[in-house]
C-alpha positions as CSV (number, residue, x, y, z in Angstrom):
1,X,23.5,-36.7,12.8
2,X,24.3,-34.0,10.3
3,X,21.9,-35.7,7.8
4,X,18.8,-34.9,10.3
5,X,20.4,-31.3,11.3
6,X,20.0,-30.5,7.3
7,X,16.9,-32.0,6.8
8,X,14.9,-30.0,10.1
9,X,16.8,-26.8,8.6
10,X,15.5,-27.5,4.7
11,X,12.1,-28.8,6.6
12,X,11.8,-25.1,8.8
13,X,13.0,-23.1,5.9
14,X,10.6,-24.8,3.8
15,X,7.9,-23.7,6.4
16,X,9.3,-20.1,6.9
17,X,8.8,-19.6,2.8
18,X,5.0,-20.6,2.9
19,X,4.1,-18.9,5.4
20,X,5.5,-15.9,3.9
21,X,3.9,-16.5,0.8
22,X,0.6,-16.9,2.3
23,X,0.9,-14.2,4.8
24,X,-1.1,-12.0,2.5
25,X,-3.8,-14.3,1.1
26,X,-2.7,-13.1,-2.0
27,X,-0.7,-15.3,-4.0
28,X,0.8,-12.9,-6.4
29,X,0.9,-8.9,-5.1
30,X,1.5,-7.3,-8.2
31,X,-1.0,-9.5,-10.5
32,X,-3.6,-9.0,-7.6
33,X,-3.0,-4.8,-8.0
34,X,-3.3,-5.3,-12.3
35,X,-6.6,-6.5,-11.7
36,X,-7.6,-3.5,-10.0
37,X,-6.4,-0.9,-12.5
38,X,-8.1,-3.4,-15.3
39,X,-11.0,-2.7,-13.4
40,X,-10.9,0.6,-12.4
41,X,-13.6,1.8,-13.6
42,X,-15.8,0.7,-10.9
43,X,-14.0,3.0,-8.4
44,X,-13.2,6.1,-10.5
45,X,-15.3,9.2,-8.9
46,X,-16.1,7.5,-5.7
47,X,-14.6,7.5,-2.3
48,X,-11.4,5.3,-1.5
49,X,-13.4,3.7,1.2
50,X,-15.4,1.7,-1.9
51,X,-11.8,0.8,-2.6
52,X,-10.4,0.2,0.5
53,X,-13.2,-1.9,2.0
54,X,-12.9,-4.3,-1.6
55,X,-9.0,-4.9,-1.1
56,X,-8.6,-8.3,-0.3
57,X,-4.5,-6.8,1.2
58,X,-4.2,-5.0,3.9
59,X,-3.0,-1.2,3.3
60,X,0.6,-1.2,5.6
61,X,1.6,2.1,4.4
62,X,1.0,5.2,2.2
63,X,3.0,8.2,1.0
64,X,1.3,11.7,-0.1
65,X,2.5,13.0,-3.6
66,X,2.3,16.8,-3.9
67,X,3.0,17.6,-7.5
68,X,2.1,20.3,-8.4
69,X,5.2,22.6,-8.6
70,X,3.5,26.2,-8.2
71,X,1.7,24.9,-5.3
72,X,2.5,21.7,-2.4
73,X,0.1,22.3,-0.3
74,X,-2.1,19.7,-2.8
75,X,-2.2,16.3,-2.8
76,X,-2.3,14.9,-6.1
77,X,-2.1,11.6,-6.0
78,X,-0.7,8.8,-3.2
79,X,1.1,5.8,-2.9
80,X,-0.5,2.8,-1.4
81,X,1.6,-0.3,0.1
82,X,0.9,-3.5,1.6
83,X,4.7,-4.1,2.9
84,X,5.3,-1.4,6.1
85,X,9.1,-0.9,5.5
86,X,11.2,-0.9,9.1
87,X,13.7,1.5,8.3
88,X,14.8,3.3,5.2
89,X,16.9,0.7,3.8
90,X,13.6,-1.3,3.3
91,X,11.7,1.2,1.0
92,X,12.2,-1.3,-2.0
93,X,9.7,-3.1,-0.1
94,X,7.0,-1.0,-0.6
95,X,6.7,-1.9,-4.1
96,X,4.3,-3.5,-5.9
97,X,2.1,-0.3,-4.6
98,X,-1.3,1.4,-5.8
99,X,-1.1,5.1,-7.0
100,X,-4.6,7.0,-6.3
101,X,-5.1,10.0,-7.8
102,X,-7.4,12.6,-6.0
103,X,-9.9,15.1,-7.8
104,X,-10.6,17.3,-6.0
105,X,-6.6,17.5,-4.9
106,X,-6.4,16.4,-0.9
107,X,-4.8,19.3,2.0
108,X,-1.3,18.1,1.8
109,X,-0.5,19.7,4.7
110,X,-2.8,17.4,6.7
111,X,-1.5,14.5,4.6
112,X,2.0,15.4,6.1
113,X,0.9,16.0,9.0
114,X,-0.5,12.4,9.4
115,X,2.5,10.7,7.4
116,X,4.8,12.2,9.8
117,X,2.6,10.8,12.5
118,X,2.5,7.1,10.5
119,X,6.0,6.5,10.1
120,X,6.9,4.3,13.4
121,X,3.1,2.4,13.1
122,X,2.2,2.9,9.4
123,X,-1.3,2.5,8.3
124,X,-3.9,3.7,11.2
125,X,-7.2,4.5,11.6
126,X,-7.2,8.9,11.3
127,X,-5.2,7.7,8.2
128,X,-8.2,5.7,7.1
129,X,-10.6,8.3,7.7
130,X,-8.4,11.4,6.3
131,X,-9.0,9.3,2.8
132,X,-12.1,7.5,2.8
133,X,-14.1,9.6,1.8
134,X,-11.6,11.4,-0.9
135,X,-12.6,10.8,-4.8
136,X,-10.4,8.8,-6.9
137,X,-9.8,10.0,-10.3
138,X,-7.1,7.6,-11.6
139,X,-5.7,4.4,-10.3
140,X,-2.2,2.9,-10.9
141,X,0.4,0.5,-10.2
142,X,4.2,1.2,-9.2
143,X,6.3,-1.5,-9.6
């Protein structure tokens, strides 16, 4: 009896891991976001929505990155993520992520405004159309 107990317990845990790994459709996250910088090119100067609309992840969250010091009210770049993190203790989650950078800078004070807005349901569509249509100037990943 214990021999079968183990065995549906390796057999559902087995199960549980795939389907994890698959839930994406992308085998490997962070190889998957390489390949993107390597071929960044094709979306530097056009609107994220080229990018966004090609990503074969699903955005789950984003976080705006004012840094410029003499003036936050610009958004410089932001974070991308295809893991929404539950609570604060999941932030580690987040990463692999894609860091856009924005030329002309973004209103960061909209940004907020929306991230604020994001936090319990992450990625949404006024998020979506806040930046679509905002020019990328660099692309990177965080690991």
């Amino acid at each position: 009896m214990k021999k079968i107990i183990l065995i549906i317990i390796i057999f559902f845990t087995a199960i549980i891991k795939n389907a994890n790994a698959q839930s994406s459709g992308v085998p490997d996250t962070l190889a998957y976001l390489q390949s993107i910088v390597a071929n960044k090119s094709k979306y530097i100067g056009k609107p994220f929505s080229v990018l966004m609309n090609s990503l074969q992840i699903q955005i789950k969250f984003f976080s705006p990155v004012a840094s410029i010091s003499y003036n936050k009210n610009l958004e410089t770049s932001t974070l991308f993520s295809f893991i929404f993190p539950r609570n604060s203790e999941e932030i580690y989650l987040t990463y692999p992520s894609l860091e856009i950078y924005w030329k002309p800078y973004l209103n960061a004070v909209q940004s907020e405004l929306l991230y604020s807005q994001s936090r319990s349901v992450g990625w949404y569509p006024a998020v979506e159309g806040f930046y679509g249509n905002a020019l990328i100037s660099d692309i990177k990943v965080l690991e």
